[in-house]
C-alpha positions as CSV (number, residue, x, y, z in Angstrom):
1,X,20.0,41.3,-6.3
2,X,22.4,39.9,-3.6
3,X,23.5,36.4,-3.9
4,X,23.9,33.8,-1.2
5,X,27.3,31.9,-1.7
6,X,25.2,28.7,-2.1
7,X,23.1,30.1,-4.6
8,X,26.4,31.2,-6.8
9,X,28.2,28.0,-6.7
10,X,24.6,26.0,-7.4
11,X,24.7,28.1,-10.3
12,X,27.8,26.3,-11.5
13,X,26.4,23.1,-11.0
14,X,26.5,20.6,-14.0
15,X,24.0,18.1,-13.5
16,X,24.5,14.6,-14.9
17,X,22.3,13.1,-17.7
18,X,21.8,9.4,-18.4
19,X,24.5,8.1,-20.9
20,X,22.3,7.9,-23.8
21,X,21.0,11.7,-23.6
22,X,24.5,12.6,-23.7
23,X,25.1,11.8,-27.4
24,X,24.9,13.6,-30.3
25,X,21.1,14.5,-30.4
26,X,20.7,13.4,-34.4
27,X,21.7,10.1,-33.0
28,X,19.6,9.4,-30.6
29,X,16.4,7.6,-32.1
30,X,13.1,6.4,-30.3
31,X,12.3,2.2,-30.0
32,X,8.6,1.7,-29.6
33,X,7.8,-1.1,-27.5
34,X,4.1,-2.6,-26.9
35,X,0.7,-0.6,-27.1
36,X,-0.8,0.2,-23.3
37,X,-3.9,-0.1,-22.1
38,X,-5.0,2.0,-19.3
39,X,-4.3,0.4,-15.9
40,X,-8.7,0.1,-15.0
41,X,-11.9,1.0,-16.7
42,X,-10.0,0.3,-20.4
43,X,-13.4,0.0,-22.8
44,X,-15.0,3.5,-21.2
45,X,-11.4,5.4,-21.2
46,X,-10.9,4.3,-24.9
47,X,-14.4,5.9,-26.1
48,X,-13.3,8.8,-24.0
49,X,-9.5,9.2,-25.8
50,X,-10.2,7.6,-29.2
51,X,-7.1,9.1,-30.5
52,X,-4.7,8.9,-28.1
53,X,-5.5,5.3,-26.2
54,X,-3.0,2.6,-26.7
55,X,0.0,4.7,-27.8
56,X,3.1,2.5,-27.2
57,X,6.1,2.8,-24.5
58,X,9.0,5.2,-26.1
59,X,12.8,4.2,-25.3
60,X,15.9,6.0,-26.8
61,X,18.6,4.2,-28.2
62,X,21.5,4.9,-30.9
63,X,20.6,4.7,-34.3
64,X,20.3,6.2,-37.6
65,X,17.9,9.6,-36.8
66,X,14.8,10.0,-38.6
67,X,13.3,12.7,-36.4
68,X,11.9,16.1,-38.9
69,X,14.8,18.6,-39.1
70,X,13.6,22.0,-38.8
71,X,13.3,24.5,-36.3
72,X,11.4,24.1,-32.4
73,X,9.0,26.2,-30.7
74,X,7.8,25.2,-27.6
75,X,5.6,26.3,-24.5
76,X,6.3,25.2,-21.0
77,X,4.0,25.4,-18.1
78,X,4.1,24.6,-14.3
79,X,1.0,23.6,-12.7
80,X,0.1,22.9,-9.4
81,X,2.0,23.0,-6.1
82,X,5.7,23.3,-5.9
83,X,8.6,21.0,-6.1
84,X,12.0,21.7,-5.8
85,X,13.7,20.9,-9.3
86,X,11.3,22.6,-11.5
87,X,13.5,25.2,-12.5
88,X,15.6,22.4,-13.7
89,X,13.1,20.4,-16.0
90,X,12.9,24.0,-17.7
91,X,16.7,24.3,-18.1
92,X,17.3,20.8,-19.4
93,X,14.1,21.3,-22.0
94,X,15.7,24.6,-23.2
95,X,19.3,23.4,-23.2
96,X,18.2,20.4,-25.5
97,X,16.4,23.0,-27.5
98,X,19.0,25.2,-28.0
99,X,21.3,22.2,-28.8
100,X,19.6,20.8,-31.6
101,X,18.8,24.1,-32.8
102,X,20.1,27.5,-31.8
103,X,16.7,28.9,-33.8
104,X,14.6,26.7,-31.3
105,X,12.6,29.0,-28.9
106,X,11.1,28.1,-25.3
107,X,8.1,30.1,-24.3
108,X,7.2,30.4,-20.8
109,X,3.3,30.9,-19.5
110,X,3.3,32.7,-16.4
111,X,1.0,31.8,-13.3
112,X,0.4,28.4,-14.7
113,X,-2.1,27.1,-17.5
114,X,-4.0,30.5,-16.7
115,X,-1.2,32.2,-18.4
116,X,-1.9,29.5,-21.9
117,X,-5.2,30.7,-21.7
118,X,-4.2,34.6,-21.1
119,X,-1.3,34.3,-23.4
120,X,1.1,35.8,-20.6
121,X,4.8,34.3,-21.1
122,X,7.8,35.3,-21.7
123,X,10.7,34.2,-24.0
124,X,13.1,32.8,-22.3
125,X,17.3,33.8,-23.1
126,X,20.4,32.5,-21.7
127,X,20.6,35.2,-19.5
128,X,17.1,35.1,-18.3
129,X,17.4,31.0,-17.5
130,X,20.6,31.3,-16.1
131,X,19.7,33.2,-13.7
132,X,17.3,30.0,-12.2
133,X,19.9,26.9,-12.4
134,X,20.0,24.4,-9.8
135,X,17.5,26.9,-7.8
136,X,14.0,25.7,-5.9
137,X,10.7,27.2,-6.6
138,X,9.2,27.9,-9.2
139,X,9.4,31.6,-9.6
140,X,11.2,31.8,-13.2
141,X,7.7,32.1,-14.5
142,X,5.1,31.3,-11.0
143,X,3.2,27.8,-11.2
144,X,-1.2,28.2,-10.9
145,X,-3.8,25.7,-9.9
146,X,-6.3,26.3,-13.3
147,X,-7.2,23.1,-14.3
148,X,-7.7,22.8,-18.4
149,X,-10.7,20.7,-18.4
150,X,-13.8,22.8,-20.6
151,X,-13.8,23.0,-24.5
152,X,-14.1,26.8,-24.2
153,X,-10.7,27.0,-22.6
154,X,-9.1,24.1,-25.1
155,X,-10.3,26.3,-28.0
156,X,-8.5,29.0,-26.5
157,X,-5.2,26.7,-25.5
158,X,-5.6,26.0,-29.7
159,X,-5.8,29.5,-30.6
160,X,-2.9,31.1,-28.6
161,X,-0.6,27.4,-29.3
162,X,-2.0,28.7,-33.2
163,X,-1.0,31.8,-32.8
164,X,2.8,31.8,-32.1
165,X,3.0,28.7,-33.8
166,X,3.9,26.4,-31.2
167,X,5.0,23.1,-32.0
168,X,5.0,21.6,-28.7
169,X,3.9,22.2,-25.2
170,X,4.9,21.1,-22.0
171,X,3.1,20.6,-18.5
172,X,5.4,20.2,-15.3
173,X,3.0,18.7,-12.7
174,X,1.1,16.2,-10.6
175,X,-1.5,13.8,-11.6
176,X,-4.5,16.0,-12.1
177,X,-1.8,18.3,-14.2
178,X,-0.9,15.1,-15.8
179,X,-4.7,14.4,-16.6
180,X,-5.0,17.8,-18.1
181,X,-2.4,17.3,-20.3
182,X,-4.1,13.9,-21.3
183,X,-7.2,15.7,-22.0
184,X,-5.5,18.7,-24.0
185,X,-3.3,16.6,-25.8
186,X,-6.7,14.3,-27.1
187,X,-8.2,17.4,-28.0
188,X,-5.5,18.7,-30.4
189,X,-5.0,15.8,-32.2
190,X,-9.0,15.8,-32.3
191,X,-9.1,18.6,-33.8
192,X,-6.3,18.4,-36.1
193,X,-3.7,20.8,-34.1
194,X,0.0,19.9,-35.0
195,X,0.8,21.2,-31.4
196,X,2.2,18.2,-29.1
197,X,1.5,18.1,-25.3
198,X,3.8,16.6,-23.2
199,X,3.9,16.2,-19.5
200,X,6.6,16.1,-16.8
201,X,5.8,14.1,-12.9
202,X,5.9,16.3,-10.4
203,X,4.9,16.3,-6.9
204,X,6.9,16.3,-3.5
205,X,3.9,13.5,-1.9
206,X,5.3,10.7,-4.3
207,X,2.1,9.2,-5.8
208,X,2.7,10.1,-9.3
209,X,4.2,6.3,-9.4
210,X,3.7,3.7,-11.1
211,X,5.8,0.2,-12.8
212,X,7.4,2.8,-15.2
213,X,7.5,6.2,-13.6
214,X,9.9,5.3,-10.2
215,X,9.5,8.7,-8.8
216,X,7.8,12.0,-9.2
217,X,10.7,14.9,-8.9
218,X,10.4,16.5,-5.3
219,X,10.4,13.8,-3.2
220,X,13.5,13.6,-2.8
221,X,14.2,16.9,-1.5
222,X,11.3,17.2,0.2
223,X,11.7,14.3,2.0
224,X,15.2,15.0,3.3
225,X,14.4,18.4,4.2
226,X,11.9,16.9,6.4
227,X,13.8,14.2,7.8
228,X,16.6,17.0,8.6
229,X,14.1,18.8,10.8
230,X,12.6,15.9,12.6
231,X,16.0,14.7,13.0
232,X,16.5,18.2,15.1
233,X,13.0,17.8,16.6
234,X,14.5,14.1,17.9
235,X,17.4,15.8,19.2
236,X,15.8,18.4,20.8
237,X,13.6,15.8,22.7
238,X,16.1,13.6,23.3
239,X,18.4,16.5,25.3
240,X,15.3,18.4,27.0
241,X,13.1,14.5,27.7
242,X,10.1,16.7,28.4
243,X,8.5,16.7,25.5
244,X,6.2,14.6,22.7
245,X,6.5,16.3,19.3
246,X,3.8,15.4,16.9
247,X,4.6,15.8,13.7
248,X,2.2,16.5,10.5
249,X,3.9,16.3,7.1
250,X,2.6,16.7,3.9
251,X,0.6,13.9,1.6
252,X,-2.9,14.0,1.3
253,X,-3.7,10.7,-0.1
254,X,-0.6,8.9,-0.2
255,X,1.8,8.4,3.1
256,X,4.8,8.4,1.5
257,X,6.5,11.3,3.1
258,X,5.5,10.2,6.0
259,X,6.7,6.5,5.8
260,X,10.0,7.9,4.0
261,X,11.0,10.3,7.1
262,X,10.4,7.8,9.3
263,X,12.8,5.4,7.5
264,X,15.3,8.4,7.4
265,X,14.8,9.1,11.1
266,X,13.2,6.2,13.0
267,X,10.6,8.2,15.3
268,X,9.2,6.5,18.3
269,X,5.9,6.0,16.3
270,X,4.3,6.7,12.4
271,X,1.3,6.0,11.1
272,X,0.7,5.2,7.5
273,X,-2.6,5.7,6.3
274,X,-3.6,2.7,3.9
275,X,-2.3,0.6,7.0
276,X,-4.9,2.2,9.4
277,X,-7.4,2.1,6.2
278,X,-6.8,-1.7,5.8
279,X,-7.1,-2.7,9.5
280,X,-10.3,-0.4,10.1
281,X,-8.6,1.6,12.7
282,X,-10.8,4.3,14.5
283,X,-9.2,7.3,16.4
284,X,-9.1,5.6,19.3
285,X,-7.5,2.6,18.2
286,X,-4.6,4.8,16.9
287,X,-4.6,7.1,20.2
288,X,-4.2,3.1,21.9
289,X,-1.0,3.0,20.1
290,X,0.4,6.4,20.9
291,X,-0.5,5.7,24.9
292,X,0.8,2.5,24.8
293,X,4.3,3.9,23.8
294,X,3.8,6.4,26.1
295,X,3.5,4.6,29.4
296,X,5.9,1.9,28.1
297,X,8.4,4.6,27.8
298,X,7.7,6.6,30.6
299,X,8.3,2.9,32.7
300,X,12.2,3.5,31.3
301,X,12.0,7.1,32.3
302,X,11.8,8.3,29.3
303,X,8.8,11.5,29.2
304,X,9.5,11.7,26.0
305,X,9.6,11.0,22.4
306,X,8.5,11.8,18.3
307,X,5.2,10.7,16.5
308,X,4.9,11.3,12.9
309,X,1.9,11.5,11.2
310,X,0.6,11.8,7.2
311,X,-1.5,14.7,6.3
312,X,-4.6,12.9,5.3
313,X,-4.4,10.0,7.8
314,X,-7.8,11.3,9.1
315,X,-9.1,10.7,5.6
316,X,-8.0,7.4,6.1
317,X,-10.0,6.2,8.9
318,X,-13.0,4.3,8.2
319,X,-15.7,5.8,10.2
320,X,-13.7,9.6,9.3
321,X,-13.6,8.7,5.3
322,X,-17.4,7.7,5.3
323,X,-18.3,10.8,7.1
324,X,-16.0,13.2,4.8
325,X,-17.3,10.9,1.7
326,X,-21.0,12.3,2.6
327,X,-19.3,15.2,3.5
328,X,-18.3,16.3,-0.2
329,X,-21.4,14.8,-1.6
330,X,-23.5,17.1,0.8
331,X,-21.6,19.9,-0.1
332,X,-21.3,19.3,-4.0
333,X,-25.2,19.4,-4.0
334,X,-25.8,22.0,-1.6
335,X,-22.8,24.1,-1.5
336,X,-25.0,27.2,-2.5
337,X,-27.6,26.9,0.5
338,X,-25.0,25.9,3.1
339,X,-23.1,29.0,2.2
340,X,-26.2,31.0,2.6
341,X,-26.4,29.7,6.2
342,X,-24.5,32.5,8.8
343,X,-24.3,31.0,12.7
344,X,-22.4,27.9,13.4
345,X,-25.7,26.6,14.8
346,X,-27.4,26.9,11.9
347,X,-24.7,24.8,10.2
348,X,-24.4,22.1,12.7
349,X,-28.2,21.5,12.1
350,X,-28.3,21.7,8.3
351,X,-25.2,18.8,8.4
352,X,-27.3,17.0,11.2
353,X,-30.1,16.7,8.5
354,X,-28.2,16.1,5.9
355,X,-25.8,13.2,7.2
356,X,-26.6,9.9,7.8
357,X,-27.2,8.9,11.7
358,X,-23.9,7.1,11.6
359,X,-21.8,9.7,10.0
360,X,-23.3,12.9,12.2
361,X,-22.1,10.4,15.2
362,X,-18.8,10.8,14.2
363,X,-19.0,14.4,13.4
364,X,-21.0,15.3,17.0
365,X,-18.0,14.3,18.5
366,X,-15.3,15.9,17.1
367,X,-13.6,18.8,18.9
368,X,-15.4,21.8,17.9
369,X,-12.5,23.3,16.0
370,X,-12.2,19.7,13.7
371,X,-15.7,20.0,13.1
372,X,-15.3,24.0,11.4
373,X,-12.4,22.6,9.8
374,X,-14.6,20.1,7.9
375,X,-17.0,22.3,6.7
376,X,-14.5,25.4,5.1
377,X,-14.0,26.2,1.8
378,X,-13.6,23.2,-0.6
379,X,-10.7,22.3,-2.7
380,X,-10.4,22.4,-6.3
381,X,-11.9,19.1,-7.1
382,X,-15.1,19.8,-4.4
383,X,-13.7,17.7,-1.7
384,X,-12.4,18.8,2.3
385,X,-9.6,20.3,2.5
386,X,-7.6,18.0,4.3
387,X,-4.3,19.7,4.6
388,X,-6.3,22.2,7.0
389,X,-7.0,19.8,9.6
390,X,-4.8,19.3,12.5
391,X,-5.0,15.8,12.8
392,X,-2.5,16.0,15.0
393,X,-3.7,18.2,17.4
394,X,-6.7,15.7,17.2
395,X,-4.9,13.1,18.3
396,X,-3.1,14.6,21.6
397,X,-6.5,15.2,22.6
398,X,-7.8,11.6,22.6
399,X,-4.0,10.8,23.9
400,X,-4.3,13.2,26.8
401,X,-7.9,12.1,28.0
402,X,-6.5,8.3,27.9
403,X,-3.7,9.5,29.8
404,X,-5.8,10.9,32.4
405,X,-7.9,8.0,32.7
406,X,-5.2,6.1,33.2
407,X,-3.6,7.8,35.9
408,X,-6.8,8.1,38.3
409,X,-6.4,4.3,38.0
410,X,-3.1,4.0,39.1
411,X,-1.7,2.7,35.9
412,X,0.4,5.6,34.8
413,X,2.5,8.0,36.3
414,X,4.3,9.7,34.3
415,X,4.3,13.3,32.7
416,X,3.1,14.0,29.0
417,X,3.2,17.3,27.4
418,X,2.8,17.4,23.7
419,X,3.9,19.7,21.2
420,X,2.3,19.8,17.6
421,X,4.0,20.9,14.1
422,X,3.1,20.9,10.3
423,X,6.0,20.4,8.5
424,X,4.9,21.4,4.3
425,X,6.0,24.5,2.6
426,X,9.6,23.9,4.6
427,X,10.4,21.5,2.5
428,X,8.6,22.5,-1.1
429,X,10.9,25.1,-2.8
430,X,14.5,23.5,-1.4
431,X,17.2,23.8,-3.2
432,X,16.9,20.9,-5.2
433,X,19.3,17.9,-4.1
434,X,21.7,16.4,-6.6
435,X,19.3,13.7,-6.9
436,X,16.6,15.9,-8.1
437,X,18.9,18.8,-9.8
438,X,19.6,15.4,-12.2
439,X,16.7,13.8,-12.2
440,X,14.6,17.1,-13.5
441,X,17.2,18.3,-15.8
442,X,17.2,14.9,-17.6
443,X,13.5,15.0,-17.7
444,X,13.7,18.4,-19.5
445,X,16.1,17.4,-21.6
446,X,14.1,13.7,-22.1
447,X,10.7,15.9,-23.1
448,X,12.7,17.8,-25.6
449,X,13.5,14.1,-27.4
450,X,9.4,13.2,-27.4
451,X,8.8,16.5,-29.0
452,X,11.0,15.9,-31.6
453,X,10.5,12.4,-31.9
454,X,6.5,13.9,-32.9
455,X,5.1,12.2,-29.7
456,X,1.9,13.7,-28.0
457,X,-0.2,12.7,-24.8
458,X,3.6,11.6,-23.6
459,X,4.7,11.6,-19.7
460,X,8.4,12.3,-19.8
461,X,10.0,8.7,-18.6
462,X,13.5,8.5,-16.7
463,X,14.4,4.9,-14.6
464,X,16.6,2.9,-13.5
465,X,16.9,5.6,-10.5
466,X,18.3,3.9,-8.3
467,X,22.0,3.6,-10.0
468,X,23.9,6.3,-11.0
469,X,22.8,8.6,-13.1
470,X,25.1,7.5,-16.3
471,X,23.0,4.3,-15.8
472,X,19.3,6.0,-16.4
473,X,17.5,5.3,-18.7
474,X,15.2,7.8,-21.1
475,X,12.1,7.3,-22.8
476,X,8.2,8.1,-22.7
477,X,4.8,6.5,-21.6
478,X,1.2,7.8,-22.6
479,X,-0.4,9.6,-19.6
480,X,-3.7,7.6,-20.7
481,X,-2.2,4.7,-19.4
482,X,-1.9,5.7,-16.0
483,X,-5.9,6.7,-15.9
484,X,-8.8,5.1,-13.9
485,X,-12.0,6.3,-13.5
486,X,-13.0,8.1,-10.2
487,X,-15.7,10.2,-8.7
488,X,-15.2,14.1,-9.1
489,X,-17.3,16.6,-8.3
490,X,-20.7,13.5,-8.2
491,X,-19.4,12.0,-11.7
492,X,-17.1,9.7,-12.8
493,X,-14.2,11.1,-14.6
494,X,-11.0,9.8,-15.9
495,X,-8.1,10.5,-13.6
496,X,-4.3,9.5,-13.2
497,X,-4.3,6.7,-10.3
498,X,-2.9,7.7,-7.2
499,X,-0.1,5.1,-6.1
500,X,-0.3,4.7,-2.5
501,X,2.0,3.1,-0.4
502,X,2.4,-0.7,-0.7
503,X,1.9,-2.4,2.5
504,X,3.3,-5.9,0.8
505,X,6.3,-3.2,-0.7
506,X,9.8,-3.2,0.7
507,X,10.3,-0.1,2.1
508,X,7.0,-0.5,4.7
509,X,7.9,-4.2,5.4
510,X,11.1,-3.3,6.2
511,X,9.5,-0.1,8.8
512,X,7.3,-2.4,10.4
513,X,9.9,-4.9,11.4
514,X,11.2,-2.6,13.1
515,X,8.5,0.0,14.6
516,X,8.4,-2.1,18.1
517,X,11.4,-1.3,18.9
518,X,11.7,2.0,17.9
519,X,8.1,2.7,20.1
520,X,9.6,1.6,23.4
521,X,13.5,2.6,22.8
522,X,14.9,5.7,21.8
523,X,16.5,4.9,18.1
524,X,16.3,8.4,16.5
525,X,18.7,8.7,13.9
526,X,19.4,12.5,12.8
527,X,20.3,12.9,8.9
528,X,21.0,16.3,8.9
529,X,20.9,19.1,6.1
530,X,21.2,17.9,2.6
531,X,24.8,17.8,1.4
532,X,25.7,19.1,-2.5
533,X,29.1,18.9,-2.4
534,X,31.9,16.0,-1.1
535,X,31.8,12.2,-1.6
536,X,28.9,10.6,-3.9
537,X,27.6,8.2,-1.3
538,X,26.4,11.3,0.7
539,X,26.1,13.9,-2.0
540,X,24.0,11.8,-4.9
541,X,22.5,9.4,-2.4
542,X,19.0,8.9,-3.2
543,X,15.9,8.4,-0.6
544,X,15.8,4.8,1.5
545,X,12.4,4.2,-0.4
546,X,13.9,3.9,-3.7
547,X,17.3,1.9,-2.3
548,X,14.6,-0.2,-0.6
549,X,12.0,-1.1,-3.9
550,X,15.2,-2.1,-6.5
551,X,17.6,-3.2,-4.1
């Protein structure tokens, strides 16, 4: 296989660990700190993980060892969507591996947490795993979307962990990854299985967050991959000033990416959706803003200009979130009839029964193509599938017909043509940044310490993110803490809690103060690509989200 030259020198790439995972490993001992509770719904989660609810918070410090000597096995699985840096959480877990113990094996399960349950892995060399240093994706063993969630496939996960004698195994993933490893890991120790589970945060949208997790790995690339092709797009529009891009990035339920591209490249406009959730703002209200812009720049002579806009913002409008709410609950009941059903017609009827008058309002004037987009296939968890609908598109709609209005009074006069893009795989299997070539090696490295530290139902913990990476700091949490109750599939189920952006936070305070300006001026700033080699404050600079919540 031919190499590109980035791809050989990435190879050689050392990535930095924080100070204390730097020591010799038999010196390294865990500090327990105070037992957790789970952040909502404690007394129903604690019947629900009676042997692994109020674990304590795990530091590492220098001390005398009293970890079990002995030799490792271990599994690893990634689950769920990609993130750049996942290959590196493997090669900082097997390097740790491999330096406690040069008998210390790392097993790989193909395809995800299907290939637990199919027993498909492979055994990974130094060959084989030097081959994937420093690299995006997740191809060194392919990542799946099977959620662990019945006993039948936990007595499996037991037999095949059982069967090669696993003493540990490890799930790289987002918060419903995260909850599965929860789940799994209560249901070892249930049943008396010695094999520990312990989990890694990944995800690119950022709301695997909380007081002690600072960042899921991803973001960071993601987002500056992103921001290096808006920063184009602004460009672009700023030399032809013909055009109005809209721009859909990925994050369904969080705005994240959304808010941190627009700190990176100060569009002319961005919504974030728990701001438009919070002020009840309706589709028109948030077309009012984009034509207001608009004609204020056109006055300057300026046709032109960027909007950015989250994923799931539709989900985020009031009168749009009741009517997907009744949406899913519709379908989770009658999923089996509605499929049945064969003309468009006959659909549009069934939903006109089955809606309330208020929501079928809302759907009976939706653009025809919105309104199939709705109603396709479900996602894992039952629900729309959000990341199918082209809010943006959506929106030039209701901008252009405001527009037209407008003009036949007199009150505008200038030209709009719009232009719509979906920015998401782009920026999902980058080559990982510095930032996250360091951050996901040290959380490999960091999981490798809870296993052998005999931890279980452990999220793999690295802070202090926003110094250099000497100055991290290692340790673990237990995933239960990070669970709430919410409705799945019509039941209440314990889930990790999403963290969505803080409108009281830094990093959107400091967007709003300055989002009038940047809707009547041009202010575009234009990162460019990510940079992995020269000075530190370009090279290992982290995302303005982070700078903004510790500085």
């Amino acid at each position: 296989m031919e190499l590109s030259p980035l791809q050989k020198e990435r190879y050689k790439y050392q990535p930095k660990l924080p100070e204390i995972l730097k020591k010799d490993i038999s010196a390294i001992v865990a500090v327990e700190g105070e037992a957790t509770e789970s952040v909502s719904d404690q007394q129903k989660i604690k019947e629900l993980f009676p042997y692994t609810y109020g674990m304590r918070e795990v530091s590492f410090a220098i001390g005398e060892q009293c970890a079990k000597e002995g030799r490792i096995k271990a599994g690893v699985i990634l689950s769920g969507g990609q993130a750049p840096g996942g290959h590196n959480v493997i090669t900082g877990l097997y390097d740790a591996l491999k330096k406690a113990n040069r008998e210390n094996t790392l097993l790989g399960f193909r395809k995800g947490p299907s290939g637990l349950l199919e027993d498909d892995y492979i055994e990974f060399t130094d060959e084989y795993i030097d081959e994937y240093r420093n690299t995006g994706g997740f191809d060194i063993i392919g990542s799946g979307r099977t959620k662990l969630e019945t006993a039948d496939q936990f007595k499996i996960a037991m037999k095949v962990a059982e069967k090669h004698g696993l003493n540990a195994i490890v799930i790289i993933g987002g918060d419903d990854s995260n909850t599965n490893a929860a789940i799994l890991a209560e249901y070892f120790k249930a049943h008396g299985s010695g094999c520990q589970v312990i989990g890694c945060p990944k995800t690119i949208d950022g709301d695997l967050k909380n007081d002690v997790i600072e960042i899921s790995f991803g973001f960071d690339t993601a987002t500056k991959t992103y921001s290096e092709l808006i920063g184009n797009i602004e460009r672009d529009a700023n030399s032809a000033k013909k055009y109005w891009h809209f721009i859909r990035v990925m994050g369904r339920s969080a705005s994240h990416i959304a808010l941190e591209c627009a700190l990176e490249t100060q569009p002319n406009l961005c919504f974030i959706s728990e701001e438009v959730e919070q002020k009840e703002m309706s589709l028109e209200d948030i077309a009012d803003q984009v034509v207001s812009s608009v004609v204020k720049r056109s006055a300057n002579g300026d046709n032109f200009g960027v909007v950015i806009i989250p994923e799931g913002l539709i989900e985020f409008v009031p009168e749009v979130k009741k009517l997907i709410s009744e949406l899913n609950d519709v379908m989770a009941l009658n999923e089996k009839e509605f499929n049945g059903l064969e003309s468009w017609e006959e659909k549009y009827s069934f939903m006109e029964k089955k809606l309330s008058k208020e929501s079928f309002k809302v759907f009976s004037i939706l653009p025809l193509d919105i309104e199939k987009q709705l109603l396709m296939d479900r996602d894992p968890h039952g629900n729309v599938q959000v990341s199918r609908i082209e809010t943006e598109k959506l929106i030039i709609s209701i901008v252009e017909r405001k527009l037209r209005k407008l003009k036949e009074s007199g009150e505008y006069k200038g030209k709009f043509s719009a232009l719509n893009h979906f920015f998401g795989y782009e920026g999902r299997c980058a080559f990982p940044s510095n930032f996250d070539a360091d951050y996901c090696y040290s959380l490999g490295y960091n999981a490798f310490m809870l296993i052998r530290g005999g931890y279980t139902g452990y999220i793999s913990v690295i802070s202090n993110l926003s110094k250099p990476a000497t100055k991290w700091k290692a340790g673990g949490m237990p995933i239960v803490k990070m669970f709430n109750l919410e409705q799945r599939h019509g039941e209440k189920k314990p889930v990790i809690r999403k963290a969505l952006v803080d409108l009281e936070g830094k990093p959107f305070r400091y967007f709003a103060s300055r989002r009038a300006e940047w809707a009547e001026k041009t202010c575009f700033t234009y990162p460019g690509a990510i940079q992995y080699y020269g000075p530190e404050s370009v090279c290992d600079i982290t995302t303005r989200t982070l700078k903004l919540e510790h500085s």
